[in-house]
C-alpha positions as a Markdown table, in Angstrom:
| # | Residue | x | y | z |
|---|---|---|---|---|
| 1 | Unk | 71.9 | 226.0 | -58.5 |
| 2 | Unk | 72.2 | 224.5 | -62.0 |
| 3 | Unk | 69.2 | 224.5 | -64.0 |
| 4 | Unk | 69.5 | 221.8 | -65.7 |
| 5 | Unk | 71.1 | 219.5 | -62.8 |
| 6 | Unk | 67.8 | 220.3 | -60.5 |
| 7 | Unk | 65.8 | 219.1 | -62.9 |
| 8 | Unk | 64.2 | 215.6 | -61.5 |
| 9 | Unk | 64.4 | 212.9 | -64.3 |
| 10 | Unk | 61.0 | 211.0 | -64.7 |
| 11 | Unk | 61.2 | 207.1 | -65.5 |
| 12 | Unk | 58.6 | 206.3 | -68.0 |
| 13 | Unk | 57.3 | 202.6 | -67.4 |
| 14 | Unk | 59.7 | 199.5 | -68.3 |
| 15 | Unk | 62.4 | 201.6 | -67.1 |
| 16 | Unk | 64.7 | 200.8 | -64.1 |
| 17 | Unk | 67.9 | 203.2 | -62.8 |
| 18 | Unk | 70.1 | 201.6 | -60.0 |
| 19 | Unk | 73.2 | 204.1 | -58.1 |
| 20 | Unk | 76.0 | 201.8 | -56.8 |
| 21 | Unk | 79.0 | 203.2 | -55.5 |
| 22 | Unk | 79.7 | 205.8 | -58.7 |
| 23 | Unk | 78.3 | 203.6 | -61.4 |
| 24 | Unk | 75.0 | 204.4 | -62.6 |
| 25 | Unk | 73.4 | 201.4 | -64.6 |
| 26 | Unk | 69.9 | 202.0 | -66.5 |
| 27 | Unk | 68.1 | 198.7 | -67.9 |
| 28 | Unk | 64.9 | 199.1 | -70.2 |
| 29 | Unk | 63.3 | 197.7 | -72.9 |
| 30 | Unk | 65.7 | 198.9 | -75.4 |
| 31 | Unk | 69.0 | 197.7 | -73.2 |
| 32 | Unk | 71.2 | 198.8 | -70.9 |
| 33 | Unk | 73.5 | 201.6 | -70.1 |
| 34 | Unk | 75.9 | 202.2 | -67.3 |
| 35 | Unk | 77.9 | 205.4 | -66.7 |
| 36 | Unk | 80.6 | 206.1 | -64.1 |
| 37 | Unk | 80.0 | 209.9 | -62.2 |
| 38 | Unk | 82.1 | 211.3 | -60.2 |
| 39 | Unk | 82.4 | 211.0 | -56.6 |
| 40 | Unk | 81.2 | 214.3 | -55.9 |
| 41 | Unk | 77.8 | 213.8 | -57.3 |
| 42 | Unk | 74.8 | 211.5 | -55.7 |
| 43 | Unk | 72.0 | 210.0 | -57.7 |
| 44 | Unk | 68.4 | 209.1 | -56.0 |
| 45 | Unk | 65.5 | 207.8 | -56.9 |
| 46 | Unk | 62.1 | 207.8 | -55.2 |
| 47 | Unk | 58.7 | 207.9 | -56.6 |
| 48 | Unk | 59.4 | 207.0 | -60.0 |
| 49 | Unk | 61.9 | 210.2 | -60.1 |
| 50 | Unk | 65.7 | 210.6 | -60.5 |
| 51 | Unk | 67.5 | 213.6 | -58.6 |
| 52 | Unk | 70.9 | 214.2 | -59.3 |
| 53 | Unk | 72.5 | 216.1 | -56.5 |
| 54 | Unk | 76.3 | 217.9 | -55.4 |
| 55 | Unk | 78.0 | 217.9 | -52.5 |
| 56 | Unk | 79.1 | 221.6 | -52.3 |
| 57 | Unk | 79.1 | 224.8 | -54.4 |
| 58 | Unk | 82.4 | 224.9 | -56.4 |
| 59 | Unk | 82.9 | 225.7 | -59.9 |
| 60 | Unk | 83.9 | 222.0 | -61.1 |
| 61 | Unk | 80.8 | 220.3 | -59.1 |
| 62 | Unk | 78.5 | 223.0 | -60.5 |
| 63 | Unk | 79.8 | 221.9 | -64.2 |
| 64 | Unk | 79.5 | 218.0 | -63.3 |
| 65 | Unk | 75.7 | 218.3 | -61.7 |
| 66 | Unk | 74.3 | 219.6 | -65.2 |
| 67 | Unk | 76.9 | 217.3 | -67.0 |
| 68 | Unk | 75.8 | 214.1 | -65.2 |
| 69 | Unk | 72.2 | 214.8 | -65.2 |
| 70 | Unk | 71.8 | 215.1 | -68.7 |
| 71 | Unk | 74.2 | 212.1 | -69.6 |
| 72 | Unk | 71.5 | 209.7 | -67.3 |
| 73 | Unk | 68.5 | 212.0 | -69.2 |
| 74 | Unk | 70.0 | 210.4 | -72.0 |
| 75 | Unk | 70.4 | 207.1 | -71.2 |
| 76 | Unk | 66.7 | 207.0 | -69.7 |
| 77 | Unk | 65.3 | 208.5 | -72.7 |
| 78 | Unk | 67.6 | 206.1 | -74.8 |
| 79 | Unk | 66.8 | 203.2 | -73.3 |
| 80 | Unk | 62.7 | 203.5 | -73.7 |
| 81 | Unk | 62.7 | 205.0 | -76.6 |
| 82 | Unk | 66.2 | 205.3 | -78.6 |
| 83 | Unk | 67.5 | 207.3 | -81.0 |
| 84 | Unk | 67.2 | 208.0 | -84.9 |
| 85 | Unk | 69.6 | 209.8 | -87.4 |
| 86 | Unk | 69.5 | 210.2 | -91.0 |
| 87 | Unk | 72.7 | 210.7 | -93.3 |
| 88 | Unk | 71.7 | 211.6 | -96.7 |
| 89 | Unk | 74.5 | 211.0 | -99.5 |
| 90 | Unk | 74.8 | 214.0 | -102.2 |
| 91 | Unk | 76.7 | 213.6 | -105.3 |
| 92 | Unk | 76.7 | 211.7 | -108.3 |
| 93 | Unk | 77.3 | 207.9 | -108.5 |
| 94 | Unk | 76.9 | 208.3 | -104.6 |
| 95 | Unk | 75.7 | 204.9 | -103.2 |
| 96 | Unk | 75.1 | 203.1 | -99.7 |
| 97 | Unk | 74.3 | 199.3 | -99.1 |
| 98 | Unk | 74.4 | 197.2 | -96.3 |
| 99 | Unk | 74.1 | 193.7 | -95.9 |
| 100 | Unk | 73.7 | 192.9 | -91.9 |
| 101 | Unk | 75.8 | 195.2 | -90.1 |
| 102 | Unk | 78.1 | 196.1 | -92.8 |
| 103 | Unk | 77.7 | 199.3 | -94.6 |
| 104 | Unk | 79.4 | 199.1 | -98.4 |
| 105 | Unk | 79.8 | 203.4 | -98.9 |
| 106 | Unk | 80.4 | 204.2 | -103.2 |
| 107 | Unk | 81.5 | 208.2 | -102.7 |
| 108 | Unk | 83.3 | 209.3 | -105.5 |
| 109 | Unk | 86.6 | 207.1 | -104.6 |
| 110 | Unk | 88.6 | 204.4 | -106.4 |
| 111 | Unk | 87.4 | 201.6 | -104.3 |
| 112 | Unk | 84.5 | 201.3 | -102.4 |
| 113 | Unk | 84.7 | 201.7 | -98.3 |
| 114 | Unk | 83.4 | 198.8 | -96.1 |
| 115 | Unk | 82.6 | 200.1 | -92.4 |
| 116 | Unk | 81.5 | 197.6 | -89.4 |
| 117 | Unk | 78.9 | 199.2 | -87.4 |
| 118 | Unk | 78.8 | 197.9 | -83.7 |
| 119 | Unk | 76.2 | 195.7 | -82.8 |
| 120 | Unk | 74.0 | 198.2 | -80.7 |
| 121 | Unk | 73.5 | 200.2 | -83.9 |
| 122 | Unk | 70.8 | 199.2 | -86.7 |
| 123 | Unk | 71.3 | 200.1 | -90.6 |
| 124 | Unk | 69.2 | 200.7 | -92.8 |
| 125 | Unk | 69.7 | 202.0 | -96.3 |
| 126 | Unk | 67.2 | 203.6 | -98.7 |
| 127 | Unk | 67.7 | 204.2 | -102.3 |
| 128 | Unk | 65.1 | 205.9 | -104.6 |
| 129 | Unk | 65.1 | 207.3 | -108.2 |
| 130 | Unk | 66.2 | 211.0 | -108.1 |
| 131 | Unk | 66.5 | 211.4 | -104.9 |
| 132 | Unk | 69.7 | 211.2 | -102.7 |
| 133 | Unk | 70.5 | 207.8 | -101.0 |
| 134 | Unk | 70.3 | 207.9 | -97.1 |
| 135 | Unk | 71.6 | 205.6 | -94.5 |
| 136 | Unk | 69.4 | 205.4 | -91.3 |
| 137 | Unk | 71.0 | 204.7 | -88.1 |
| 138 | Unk | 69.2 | 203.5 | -84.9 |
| 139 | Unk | 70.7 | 202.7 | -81.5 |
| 140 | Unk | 69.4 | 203.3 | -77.8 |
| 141 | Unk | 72.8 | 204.8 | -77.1 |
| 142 | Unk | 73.3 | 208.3 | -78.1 |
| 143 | Unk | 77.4 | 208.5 | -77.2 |
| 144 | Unk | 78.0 | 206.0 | -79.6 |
| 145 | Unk | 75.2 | 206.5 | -82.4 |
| 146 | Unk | 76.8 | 210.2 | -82.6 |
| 147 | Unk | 80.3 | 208.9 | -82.9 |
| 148 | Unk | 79.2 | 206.2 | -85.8 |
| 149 | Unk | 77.3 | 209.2 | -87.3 |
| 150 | Unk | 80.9 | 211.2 | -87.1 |
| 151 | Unk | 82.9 | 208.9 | -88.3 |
| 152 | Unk | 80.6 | 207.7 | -91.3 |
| 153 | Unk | 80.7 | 211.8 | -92.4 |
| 154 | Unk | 84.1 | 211.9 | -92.4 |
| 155 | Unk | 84.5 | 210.0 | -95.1 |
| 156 | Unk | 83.3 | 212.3 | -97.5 |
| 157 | Unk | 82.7 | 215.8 | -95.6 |
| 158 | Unk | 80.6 | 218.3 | -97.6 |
| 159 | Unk | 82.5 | 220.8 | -99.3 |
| 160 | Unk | 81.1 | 224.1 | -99.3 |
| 161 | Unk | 81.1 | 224.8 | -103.2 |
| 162 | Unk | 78.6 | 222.2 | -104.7 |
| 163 | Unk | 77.8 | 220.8 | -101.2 |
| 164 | Unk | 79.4 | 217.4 | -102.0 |
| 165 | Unk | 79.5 | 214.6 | -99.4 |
| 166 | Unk | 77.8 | 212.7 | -96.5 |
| 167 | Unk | 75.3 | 215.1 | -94.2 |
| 168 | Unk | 72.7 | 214.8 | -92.1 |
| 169 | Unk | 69.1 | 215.0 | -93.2 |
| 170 | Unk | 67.7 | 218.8 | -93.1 |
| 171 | Unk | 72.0 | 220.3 | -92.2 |
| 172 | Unk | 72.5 | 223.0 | -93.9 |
| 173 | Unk | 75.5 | 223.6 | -95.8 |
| 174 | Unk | 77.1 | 227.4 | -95.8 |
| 175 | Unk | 78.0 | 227.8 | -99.5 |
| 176 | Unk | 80.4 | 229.8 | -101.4 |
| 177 | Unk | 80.8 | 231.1 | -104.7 |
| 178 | Unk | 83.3 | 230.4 | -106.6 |
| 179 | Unk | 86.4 | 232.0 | -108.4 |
| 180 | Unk | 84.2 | 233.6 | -111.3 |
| 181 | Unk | 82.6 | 235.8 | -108.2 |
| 182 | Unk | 85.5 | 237.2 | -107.2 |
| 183 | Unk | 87.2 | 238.8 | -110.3 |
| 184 | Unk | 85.0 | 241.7 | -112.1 |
């Protein structure tokens, strides 16, 4: 049995998780999710408890219990709580605004880039002397906060010989020497 897939999901208080058909739908205090499982799978709740169970043995349903159960973890958990991510901007003249849900990026370019966040995301910028801007990004879904967080890095990806770009907070970036290190 999959250990992560027979692990029972606990619903903190505020939190409610409804299984129709093959559309799972989570509501909390934070909004609400829904995610479509397959067929194969069941979802049950009793006593404040989520169980996420298979049908039968084979290698596909194995991969989908685990799969499923941690995608409704993380609704559950985003829901009641949300999620947080930092992107810190390294180089100089690097800048990050935002004014509502617009975020106004400065990274090295000709023009500066303008990128609409989606509405369940929250910006916030932060700018302080001698220390590298970052752009704090909240959302109680963790699909699309990672996608916004992917998309806003590609931008400007660090580069691995002065470690350039956008990262996240506390990533660490494998550098290399340059051509001086090579020839002796």
């Amino acid at each position: 049995m999959s250990r992560i897939g027979k692990l029972p999901i606990v619903l903190p208080a505020g939190v409610s998780i409804s299984a129709e058909g093959n559309v799972v739908t989570v509501k909390g205090p934070k909004g609400e999710l829904s995610q479509t499982i397959d067929p194969s799978i069941s979802v049950t709740v009793e006593d404040g408890q989520v169980h996420v169970l298979r049908s039968s043995d084979e290698k596909q349903e194995r991969a989908f219990h685990g799969l499923y159960r941690a995608l409704i973890h993380n609704m559950v958990v985003g829901v009641s709580e949300g999620y947080k991510k930092e992107l810190e901007l390294v180089g100089v003249g690097y800048r990050a605004s935002n004014k509502g849900n617009i975020l106004e990026l400065s990274l090295g370019y000709t023009h500066p880039i303008f990128f609409e966040l989606p509405k369940e995301v929250k910006v916030e910028t932060k700018s302080e002397r001698n220390k590298n801007p970052l752009i704090i990004l909240e959302s109680f879904d963790k699909q699309l906060l990672g996608q916004v967080c992917a998309k806003i890095r590609s931008f400007r990806k660090p580069e691995p010989y002065k470690g350039k770009g956008v990262k996240f907070v506390g990533e660490v970036i494998r550098r290399k020497s340059g051509k001086s290190a090579g020839a002796k």
